[in-house]
MARLO-839609 format. One record per residue: x, y, z of N, C-alpha, C in turn; residue in three letters. Coordinates in steps of 0.2 Angstrom, whole numbers, padded with zeros to 4 digits, always signed. Each point is the difference from the previous one (the first is absolute). Layout:
<rs>
XYZXYZXYZala;...
</rs>
This chain:
<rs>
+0004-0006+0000-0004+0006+0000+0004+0006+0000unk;-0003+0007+0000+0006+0005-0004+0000+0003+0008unk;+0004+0001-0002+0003+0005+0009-0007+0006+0001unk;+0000+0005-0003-0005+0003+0001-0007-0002-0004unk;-0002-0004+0004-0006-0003-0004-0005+0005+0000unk;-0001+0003+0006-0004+0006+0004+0000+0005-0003unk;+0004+0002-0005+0002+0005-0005-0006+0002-0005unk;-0002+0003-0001+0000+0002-0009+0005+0000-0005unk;-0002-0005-0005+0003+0000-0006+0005+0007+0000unk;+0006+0000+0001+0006+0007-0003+0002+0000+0005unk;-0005+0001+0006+0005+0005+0008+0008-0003+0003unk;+0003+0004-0001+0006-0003+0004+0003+0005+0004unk;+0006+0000+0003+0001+0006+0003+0000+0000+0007unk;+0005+0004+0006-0003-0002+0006-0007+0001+0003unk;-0004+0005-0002-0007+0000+0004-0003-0006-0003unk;+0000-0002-0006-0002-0009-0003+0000-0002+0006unk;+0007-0002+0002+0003-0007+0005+0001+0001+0005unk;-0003+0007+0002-0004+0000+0007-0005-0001+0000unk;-0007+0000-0002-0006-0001+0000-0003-0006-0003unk;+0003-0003-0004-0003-0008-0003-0001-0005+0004unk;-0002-0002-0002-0004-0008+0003+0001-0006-0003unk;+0006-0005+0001+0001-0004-0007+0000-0008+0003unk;+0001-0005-0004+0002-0005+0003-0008-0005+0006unk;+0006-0002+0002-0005-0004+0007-0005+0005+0002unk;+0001+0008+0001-0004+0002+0004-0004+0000-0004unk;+0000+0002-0006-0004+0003-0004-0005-0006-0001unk;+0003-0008-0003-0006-0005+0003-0003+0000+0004unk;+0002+0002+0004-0005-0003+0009-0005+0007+0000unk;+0003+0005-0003-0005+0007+0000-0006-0006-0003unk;-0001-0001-0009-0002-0001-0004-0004-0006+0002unk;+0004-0004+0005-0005-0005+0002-0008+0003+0005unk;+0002+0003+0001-0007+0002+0005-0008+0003-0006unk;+0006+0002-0006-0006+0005-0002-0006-0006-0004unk;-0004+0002+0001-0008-0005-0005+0002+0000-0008unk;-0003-0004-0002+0002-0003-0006-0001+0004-0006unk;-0006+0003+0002-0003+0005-0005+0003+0008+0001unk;+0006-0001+0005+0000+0007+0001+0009-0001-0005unk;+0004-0006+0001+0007-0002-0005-0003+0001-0005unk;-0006-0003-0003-0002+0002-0009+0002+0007-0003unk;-0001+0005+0005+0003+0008-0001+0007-0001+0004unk;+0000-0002+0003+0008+0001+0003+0005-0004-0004unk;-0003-0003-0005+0006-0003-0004+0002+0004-0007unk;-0003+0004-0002-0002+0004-0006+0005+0007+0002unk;+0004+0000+0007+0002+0007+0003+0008-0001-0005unk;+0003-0004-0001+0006-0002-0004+0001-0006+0001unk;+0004-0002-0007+0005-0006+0000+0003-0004+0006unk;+0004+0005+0003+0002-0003+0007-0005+0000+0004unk;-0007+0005+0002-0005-0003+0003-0004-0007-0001unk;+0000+0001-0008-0002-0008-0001+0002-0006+0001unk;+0008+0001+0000+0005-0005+0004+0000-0003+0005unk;-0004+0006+0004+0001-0003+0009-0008-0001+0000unk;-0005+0002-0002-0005-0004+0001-0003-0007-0001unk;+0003+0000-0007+0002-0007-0002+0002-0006+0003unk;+0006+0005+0003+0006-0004+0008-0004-0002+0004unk;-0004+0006+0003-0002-0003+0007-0007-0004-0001unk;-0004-0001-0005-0002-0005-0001+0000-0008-0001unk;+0008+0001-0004+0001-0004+0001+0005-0003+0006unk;+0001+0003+0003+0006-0004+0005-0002+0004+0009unk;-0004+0005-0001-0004-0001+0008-0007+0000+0002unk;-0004+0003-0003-0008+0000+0000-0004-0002-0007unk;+0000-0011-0002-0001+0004-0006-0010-0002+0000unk;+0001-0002-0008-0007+0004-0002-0006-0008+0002unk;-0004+0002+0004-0006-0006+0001-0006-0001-0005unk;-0005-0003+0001-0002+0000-0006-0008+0002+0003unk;-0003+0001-0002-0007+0008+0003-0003-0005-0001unk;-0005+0002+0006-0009-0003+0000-0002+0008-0003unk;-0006-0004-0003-0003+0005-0005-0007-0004+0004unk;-0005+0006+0000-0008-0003+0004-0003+0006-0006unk;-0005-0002-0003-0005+0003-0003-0006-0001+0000unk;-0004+0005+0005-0005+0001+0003-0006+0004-0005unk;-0004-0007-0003-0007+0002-0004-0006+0003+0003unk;-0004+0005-0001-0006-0001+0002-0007-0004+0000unk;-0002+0000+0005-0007-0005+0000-0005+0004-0004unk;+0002+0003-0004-0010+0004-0004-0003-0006-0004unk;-0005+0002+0002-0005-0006-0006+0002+0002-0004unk;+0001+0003-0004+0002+0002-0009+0007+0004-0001unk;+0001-0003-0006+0008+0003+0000-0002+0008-0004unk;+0007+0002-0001+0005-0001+0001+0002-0001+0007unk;+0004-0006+0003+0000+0000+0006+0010+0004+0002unk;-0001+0003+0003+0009+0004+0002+0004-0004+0004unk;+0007+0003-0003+0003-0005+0003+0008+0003+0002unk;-0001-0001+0006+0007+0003+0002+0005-0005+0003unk;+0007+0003-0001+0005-0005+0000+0006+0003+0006unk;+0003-0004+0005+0002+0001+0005+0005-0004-0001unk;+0006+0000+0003+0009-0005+0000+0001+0002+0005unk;+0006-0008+0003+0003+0004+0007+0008-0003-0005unk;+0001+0004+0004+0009-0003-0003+0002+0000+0005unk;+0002-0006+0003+0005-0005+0005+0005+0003+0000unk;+0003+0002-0004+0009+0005+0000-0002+0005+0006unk;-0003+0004-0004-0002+0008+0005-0005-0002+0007unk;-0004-0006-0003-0005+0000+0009-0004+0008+0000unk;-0005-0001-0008-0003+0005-0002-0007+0001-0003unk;-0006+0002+0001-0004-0002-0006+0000+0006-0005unk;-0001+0000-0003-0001+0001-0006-0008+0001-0004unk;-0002+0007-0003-0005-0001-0003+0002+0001-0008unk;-0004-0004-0004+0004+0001-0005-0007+0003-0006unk;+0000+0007-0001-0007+0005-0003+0002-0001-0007unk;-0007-0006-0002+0001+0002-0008-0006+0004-0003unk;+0002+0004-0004-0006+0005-0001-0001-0002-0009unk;+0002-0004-0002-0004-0002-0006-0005-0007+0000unk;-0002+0000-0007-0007-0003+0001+0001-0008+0002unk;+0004-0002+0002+0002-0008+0001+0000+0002+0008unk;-0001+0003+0002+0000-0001+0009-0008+0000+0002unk;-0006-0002-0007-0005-0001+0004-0003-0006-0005unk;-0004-0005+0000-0001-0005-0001-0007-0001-0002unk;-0002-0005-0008-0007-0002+0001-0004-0004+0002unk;+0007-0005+0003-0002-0008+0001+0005+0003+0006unk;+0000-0009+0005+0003-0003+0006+0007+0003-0002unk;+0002+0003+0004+0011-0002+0000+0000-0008+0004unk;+0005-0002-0004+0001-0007+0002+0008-0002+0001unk;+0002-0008+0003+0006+0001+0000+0000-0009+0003unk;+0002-0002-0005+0001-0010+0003+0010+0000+0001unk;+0002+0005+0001+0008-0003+0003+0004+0008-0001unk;+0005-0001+0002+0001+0006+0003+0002+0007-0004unk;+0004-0001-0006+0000+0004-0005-0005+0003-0006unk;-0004-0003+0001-0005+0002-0006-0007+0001+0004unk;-0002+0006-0004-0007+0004-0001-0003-0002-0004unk;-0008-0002+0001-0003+0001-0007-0008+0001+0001unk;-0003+0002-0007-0006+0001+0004-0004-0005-0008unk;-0007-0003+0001-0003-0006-0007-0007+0004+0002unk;+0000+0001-0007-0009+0000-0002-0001-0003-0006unk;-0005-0002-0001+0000-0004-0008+0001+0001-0008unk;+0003+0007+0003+0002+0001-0008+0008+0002+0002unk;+0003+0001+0005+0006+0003-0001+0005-0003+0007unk;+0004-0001+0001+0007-0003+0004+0003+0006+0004unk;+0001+0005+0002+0007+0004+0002+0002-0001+0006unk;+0008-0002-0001+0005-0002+0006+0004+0004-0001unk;+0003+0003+0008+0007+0001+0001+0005-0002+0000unk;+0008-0001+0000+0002-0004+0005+0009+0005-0001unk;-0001+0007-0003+0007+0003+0003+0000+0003+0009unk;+0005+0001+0001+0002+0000+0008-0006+0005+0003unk;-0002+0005-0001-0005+0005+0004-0006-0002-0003unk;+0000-0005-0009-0007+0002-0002-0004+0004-0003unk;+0004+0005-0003-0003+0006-0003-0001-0001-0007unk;+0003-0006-0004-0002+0000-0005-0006-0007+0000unk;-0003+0000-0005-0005-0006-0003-0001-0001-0005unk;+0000-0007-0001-0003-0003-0006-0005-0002-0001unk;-0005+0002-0007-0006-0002-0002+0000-0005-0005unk;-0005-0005+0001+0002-0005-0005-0007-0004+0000unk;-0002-0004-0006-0007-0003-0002+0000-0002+0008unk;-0006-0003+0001-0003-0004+0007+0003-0008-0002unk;+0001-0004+0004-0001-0009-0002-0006-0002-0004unk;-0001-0004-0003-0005-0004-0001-0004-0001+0002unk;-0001-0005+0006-0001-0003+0007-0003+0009+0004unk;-0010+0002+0002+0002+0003+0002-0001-0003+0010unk;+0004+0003+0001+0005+0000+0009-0002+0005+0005unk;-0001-0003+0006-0005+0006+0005+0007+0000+0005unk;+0003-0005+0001+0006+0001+0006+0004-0005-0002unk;+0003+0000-0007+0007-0003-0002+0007+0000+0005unk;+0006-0005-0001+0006+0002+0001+0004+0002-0006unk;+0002+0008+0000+0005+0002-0005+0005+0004+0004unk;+0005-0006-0007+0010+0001+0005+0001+0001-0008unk;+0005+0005+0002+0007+0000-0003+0005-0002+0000unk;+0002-0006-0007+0006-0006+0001+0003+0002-0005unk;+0006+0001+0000+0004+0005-0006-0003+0006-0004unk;-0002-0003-0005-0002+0004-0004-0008-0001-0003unk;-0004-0005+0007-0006-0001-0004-0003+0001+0008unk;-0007+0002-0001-0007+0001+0004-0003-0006-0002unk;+0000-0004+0005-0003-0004+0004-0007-0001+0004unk;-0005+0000-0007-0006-0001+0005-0004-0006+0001unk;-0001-0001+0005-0001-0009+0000-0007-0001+0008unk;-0006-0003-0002-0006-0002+0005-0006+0006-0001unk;-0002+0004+0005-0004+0003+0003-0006+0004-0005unk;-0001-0007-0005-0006+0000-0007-0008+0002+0005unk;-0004+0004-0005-0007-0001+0003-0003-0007-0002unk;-0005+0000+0005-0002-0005+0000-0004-0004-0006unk;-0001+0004-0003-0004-0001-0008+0006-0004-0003unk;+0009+0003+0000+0003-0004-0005+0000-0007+0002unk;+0002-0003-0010+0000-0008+0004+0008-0002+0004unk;+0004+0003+0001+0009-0003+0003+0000+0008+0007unk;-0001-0001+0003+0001+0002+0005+0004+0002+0004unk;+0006-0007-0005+0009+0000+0001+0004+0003-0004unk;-0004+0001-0006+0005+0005-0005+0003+0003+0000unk;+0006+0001-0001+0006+0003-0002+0003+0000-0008unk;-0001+0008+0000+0005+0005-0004+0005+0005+0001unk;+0005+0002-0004+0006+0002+0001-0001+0004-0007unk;+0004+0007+0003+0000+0007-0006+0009-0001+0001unk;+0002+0002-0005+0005+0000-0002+0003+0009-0001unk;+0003+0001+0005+0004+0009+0000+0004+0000-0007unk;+0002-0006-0003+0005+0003-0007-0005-0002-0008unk;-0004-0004+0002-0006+0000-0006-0005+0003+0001unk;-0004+0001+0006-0004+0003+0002-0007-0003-0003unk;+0001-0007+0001-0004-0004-0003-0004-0006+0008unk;-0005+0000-0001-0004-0007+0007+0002-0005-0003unk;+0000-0004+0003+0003-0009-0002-0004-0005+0006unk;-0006-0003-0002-0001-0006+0004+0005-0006+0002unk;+0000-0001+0006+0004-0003+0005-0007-0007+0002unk;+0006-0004+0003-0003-0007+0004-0005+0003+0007unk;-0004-0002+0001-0003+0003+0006+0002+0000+0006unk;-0001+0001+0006+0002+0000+0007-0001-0007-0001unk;+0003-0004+0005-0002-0007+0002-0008-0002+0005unk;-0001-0006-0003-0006+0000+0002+0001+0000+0009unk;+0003-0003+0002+0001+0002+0008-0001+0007+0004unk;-0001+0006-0005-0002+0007+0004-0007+0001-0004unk;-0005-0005-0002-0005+0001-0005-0004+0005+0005unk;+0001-0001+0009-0006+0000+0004+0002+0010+0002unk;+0008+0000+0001+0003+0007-0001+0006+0003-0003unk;-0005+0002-0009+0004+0003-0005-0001+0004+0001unk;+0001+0004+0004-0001+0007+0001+0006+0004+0004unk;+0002+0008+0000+0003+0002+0002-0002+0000+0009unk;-0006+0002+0000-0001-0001+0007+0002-0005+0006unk;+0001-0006-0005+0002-0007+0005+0008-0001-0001unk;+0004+0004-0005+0007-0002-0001+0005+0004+0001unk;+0004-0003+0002+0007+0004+0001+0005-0001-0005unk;+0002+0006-0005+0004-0001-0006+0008+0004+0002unk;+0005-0002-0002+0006-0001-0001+0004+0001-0007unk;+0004+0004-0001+0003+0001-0008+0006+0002+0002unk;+0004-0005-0006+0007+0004+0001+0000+0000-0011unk;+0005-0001-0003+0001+0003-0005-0002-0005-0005unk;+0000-0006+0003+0000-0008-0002-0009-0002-0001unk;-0001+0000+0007-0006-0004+0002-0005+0004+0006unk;-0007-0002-0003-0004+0000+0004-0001-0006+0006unk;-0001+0002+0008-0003-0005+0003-0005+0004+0002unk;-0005-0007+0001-0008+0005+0004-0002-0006+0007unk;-0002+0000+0006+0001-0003+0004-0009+0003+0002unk;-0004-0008+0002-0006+0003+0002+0002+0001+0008unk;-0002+0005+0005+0002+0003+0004-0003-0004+0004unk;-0003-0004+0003-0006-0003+0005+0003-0009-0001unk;+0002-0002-0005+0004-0007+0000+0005+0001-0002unk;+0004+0005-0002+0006-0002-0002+0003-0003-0005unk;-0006-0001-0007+0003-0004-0005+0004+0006-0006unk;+0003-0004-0002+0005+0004-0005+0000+0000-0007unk;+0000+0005-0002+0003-0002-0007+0003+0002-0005unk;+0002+0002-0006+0006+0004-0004-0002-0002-0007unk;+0001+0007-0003+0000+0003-0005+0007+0000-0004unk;+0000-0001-0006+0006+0002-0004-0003+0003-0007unk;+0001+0004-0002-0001+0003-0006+0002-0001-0007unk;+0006-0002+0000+0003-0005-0004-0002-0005-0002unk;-0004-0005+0004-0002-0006-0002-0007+0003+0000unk;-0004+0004+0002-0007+0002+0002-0003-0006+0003unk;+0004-0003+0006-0004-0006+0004+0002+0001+0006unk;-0005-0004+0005+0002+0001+0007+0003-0007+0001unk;+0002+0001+0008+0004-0007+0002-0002+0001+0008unk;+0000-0009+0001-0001+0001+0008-0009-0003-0002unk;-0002-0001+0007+0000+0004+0006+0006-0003+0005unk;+0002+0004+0003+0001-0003+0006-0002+0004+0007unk;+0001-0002+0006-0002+0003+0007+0005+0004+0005unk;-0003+0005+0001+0007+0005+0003-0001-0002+0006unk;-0004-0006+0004+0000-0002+0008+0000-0005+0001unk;+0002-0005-0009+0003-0007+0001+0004-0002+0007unk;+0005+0003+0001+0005+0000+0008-0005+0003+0005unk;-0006+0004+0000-0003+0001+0007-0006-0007+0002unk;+0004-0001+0004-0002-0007+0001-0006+0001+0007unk;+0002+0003+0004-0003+0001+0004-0007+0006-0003unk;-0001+0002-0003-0004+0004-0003-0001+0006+0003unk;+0005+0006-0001+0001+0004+0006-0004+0006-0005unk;+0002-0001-0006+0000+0005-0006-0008+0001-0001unk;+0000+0010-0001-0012-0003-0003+0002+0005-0004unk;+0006+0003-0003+0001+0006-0004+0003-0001-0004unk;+0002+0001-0007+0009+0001-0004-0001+0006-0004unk;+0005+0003+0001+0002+0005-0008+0006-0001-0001unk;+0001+0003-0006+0005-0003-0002+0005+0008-0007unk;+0004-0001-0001+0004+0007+0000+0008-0003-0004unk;+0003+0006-0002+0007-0002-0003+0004+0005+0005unk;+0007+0000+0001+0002+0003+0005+0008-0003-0001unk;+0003+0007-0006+0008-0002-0002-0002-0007-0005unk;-0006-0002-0005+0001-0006-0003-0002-0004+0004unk;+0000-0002+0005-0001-0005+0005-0009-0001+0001unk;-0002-0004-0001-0007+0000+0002-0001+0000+0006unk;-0006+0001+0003+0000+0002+0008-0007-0002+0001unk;-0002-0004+0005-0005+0000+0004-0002+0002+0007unk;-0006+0006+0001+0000+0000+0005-0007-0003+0004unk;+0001-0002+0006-0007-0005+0003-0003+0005+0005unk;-0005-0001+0001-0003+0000+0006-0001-0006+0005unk;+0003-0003+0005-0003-0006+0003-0005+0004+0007unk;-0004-0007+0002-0003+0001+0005-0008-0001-0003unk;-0004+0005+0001-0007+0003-0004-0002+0008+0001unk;-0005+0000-0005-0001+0006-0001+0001+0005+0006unk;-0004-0003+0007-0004+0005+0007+0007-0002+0003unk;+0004-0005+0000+0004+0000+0004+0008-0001-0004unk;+0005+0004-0003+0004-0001-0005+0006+0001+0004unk;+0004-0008-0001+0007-0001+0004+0005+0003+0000unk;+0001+0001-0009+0005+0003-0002+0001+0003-0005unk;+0002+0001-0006+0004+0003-0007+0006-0003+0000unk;+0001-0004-0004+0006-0003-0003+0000+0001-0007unk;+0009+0000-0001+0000+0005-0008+0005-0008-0002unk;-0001-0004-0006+0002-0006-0001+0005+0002-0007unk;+0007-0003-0003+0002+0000-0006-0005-0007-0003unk;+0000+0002-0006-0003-0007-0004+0005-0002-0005unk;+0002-0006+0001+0004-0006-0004-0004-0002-0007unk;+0002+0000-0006-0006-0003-0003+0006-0003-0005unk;+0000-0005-0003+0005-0006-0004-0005-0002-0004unk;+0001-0001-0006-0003-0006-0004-0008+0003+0000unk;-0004+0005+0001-0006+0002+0001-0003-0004+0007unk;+0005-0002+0004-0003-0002+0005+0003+0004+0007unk;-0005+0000+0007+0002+0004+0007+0005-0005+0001unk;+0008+0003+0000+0005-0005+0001+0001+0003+0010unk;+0000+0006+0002+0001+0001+0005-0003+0006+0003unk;-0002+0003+0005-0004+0004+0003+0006+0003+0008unk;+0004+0004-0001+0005+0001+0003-0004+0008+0005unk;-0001+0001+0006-0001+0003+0005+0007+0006+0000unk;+0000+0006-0001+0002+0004-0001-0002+0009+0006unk;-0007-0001+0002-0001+0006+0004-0006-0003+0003unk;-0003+0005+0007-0006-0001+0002+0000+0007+0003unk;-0007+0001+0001+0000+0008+0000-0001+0001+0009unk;+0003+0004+0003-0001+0003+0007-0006+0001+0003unk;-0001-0005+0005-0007+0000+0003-0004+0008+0001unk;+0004+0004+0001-0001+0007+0002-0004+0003-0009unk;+0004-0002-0004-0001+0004-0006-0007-0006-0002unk;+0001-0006+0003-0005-0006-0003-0006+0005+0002unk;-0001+0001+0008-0006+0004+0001+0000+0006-0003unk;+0001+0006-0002+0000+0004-0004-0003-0003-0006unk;+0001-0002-0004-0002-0004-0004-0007+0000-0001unk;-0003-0003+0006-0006-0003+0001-0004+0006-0002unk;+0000+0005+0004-0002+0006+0003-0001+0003+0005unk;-0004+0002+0000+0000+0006+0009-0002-0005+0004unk;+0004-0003+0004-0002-0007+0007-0001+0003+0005unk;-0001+0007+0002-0002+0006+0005-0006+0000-0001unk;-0002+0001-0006-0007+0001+0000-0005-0005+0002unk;+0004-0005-0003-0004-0008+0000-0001-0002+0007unk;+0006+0002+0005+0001-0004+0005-0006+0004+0005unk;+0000+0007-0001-0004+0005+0004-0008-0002-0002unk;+0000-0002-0006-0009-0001+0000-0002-0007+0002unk;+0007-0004+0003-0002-0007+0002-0002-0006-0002unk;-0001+0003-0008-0004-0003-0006+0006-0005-0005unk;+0006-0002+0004+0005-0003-0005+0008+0002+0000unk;-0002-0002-0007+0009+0004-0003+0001-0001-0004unk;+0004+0005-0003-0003+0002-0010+0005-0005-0002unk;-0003+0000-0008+0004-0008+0000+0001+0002-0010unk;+0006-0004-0001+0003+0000-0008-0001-0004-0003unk;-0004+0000-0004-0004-0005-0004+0003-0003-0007unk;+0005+0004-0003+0005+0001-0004+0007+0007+0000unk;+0001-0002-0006+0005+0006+0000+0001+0002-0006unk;+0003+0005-0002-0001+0002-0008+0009+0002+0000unk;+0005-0004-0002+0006+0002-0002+0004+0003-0008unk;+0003+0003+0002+0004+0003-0008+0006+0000+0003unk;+0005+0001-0007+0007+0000+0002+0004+0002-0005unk;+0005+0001+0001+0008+0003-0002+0006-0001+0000unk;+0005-0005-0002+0006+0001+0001+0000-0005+0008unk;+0003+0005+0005-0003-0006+0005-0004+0003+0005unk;-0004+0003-0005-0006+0005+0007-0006-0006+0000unk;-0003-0002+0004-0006-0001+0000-0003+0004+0004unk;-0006+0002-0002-0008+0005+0003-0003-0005+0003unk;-0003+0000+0004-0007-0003+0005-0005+0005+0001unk;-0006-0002+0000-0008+0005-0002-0004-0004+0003unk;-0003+0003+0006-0007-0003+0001-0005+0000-0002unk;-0003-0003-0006-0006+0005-0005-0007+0001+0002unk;+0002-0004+0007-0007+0003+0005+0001+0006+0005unk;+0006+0003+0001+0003+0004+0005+0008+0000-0002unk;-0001+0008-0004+0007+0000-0002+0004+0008+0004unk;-0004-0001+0003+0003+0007+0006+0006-0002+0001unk;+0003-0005-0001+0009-0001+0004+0001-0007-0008unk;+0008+0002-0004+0002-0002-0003+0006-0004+0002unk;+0003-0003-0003+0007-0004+0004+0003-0002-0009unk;+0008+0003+0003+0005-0004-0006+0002-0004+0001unk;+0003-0005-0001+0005-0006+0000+0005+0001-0004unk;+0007+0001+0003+0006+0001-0007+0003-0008+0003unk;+0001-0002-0007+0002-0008+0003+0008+0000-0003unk;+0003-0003+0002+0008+0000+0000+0001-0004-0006unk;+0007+0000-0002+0000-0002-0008+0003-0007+0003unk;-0005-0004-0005+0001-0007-0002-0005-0001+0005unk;-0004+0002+0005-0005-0002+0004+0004-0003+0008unk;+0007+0001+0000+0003-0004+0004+0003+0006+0007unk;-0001+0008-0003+0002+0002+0006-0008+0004+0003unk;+0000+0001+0005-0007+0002+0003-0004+0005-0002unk;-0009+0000+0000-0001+0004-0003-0001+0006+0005unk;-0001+0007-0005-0002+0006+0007-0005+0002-0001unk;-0006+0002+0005-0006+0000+0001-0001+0008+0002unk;-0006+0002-0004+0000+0009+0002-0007+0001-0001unk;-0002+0003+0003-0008+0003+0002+0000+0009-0006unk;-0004-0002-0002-0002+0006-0005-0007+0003+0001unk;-0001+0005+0003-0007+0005+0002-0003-0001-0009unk;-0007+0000+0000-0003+0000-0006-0002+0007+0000unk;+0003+0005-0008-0003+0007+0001-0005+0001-0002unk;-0003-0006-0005-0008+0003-0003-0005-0003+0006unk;+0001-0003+0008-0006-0002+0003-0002+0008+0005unk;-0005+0000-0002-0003+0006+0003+0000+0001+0007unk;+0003+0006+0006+0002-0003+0004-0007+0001+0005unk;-0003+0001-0002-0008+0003+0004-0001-0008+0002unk;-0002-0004-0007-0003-0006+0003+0005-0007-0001unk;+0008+0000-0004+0000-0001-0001-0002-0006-0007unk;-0002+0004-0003-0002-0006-0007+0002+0003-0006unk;+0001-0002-0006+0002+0003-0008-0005+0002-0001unk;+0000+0006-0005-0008+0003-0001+0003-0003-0006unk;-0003-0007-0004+0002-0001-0008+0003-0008+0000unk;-0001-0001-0006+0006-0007+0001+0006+0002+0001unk;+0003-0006+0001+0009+0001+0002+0002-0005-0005unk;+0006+0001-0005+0002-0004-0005+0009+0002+0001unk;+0002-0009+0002+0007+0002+0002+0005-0002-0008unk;+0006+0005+0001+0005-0002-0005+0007+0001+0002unk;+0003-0002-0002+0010+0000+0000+0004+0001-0004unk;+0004+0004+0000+0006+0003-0005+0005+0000+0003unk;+0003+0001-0007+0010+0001+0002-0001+0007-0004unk;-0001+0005+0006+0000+0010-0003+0008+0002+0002unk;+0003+0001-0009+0004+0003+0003+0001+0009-0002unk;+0006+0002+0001+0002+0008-0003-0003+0002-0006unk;+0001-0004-0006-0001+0000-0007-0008+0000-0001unk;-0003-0007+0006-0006+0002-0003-0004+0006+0004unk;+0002+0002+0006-0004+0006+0002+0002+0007-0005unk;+0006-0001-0003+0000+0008-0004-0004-0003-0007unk;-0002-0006-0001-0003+0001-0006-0006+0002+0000unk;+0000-0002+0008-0009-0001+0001-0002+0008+0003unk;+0005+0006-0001+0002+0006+0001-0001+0006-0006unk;+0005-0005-0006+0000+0002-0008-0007-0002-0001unk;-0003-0004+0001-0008-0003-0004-0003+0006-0004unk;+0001-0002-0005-0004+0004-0006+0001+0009+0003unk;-0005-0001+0005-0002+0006+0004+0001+0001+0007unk;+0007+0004+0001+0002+0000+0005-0006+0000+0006unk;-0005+0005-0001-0003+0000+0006-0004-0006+0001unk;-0003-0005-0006-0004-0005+0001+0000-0003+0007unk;+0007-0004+0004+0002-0005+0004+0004+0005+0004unk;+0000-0001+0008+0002+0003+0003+0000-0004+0006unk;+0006+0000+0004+0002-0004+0007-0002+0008+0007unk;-0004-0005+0004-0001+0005+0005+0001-0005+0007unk;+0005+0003+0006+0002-0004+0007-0004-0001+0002unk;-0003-0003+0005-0006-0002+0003+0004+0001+0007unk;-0001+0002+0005+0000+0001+0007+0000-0008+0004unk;
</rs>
């Protein structure tokens, strides 16, 4: 790094190299500042971009953002739609004000796994899946019309598969659009073993670049997608090894490449624990189920919800009846889509073998009067870095998209 990194491009001289700021300090400065405040501080000069870049990399670097997108309940659309990030780095939320016509909706906002947005009506498809979301694609509808499908993003092809009205004759139908032809293609259907829940509502779906897996959440059965062949494979059972039968929940997630399962064991009213699992899979078969985290009883009850309240009206104790996870790199989100007043990360250690760390995240869109979302909540996850916050700054129209601190 350059001696006076703190500089302006030219200054030299002794009042320079009294007043600058270079080196280590100037990292450890640049460590503290928010993510979105380096997008300008790296644009100060060359050497200022050098040490941002530095301290990124080698003391605070970049995590990877919950994004929560809060729709309106109106009976009739256009329904509005605001979008919130916390970025893990800073330990900040973020509002993120889009004032063009894509920040309000005609149809549901939707979201079967962690990077992709989309919204289906019967004549048109439009998904998200760059890091904030501000741009979309519009494309014909599938064939098959679809009330609550799973669509995933597997390299370069949209992935729609189950959630047919009840009029169509396959139920289990799956088709895939193609980003480089821009053309639909019939696919093999789901397997008849999810005939009873091909729907987004009973499934937990999973993507990395390769494959889809979609796991029915209540059994535990599994199964995978390849594109390439347009066929599934499997099933097999994510609770084959829970022999004692502790497990009444699964979701399931990618995290660094590595598949990941997370349980609920116990039951609903009474819920023992959160354990976060690696998944082995060989040959299309569950080869092993490796225990890698389990979440802190302290944070297990946050979770649940407010157990003051519960415990004072003598009526119980609020209870977790699922969980709705997303993820990044090695962040996993936890939601309780019945009570999301209190958030939790899991950053899981590389290779799943060093320990994981547990952190409690206040929810900013829960209303603090009564505690509830006034809206749906739809969760997502990215890798936000410098490049795409100044793009999302450049957009078309400067003033379109704008970041604002939340307290």
């Amino acid at each position: 790094m350059d001696k006076q990194a703190g500089a302006p491009e030219g200054d030299s001289g002794s009042n320079a190299n009294n007043s600058i700021v270079h080196g280590d300090i100037l990292e450890a400065i640049l460590s503290r500042v928010q993510l979105i405040d380096l997008a300008s501080a790296c644009c100060v000069s060359r050497s200022w971009n050098r040490a941002v870049f530095s301290s990124l990399r080698r003391v605070n670097k970049i995590k990877p953002w919950l994004l929560l997108h809060t729709q309106s309940q109106r009976t009739m659309a256009p329904y509005l739609t605001t979008a919130h990030a916390y970025d893990a780095r800073s330990h900040v939320w973020i509002e993120i004000k889009n004032n063009r016509p894509s920040s309000s909706f005609d149809f549901l906002l939707r979201s079967s796994h962690s990077t992709l947005l989309y919204t289906l009506s019967p004549s048109k498809l439009s998904f998200s899946f760059d890091p904030l979301h501000l741009a979309w694609h519009h494309v014909d509808a599938p064939r098959v019309w679809r009330t609550d499908p799973v669509v995933a993003l597997v390299g370069d092809k949209v992935v729609v598969a189950g959630g047919a009205c009840d009029f169509e004759d396959d139920p289990l139908a799956v088709e895939m659009y193609s980003l480089d032809t821009r053309t639909w293609e019939v696919c093999q259907s789901m397997p008849a073993v999810l005939k009873d829940s091909a729907a987004s509502t009973w499934l937990s779906v999973a993507v990395n670049s390769r494959q889809l897996y979609v796991t029915e959440k209540y059994s535990g059965v599994t199964v995978s997608f390849d594109p390439s062949t347009k066929g599934w494979s499997g099933p097999f059972h994510l609770r084959q090894f829970d022999h004692e039968k502790k497990v009444f929940y699964s979701a399931i997630t990618f995290a660094n490449d590595r598949l990941i399962a997370v349980g609920l064991t116990g039951e609903a009213e009474d819920v023992k624990s959160l354990k976060i699992w690696q998944v082995n899979i060989k040959g299309g078969s569950l080869e092993e189920l490796k225990e890698i985290g389990e979440m802190p009883k302290a944070l297990l009850e946050k979770l649940k919800g407010n157990k003051e309240i519960c415990s004072d009206s003598g009526n119980g104790s609020a209870s977790l009846t699922s969980v709705s996870v997303t993820s990044m790199g090695d962040s996993v989100y936890l939601n309780n889509p019945s009570n999301s007043e209190d958030l939790v990360l899991c950053e899981i250690g590389e290779c799943g073998d060093g320990e994981c760390k547990w952190s409690e995240i206040k929810n900013v869109v829960v209303d603090e009067e009564d505690a509830k979302i006034k809206g749906r909540l739809i969760l997502t996850c990215s890798s936000v870095g410098i490049g795409d916050l100044q793009r999302a700054l450049l957009h078309e129209n400067p003033r379109s998209v704008y970041f604002k601190h939340i307290q």
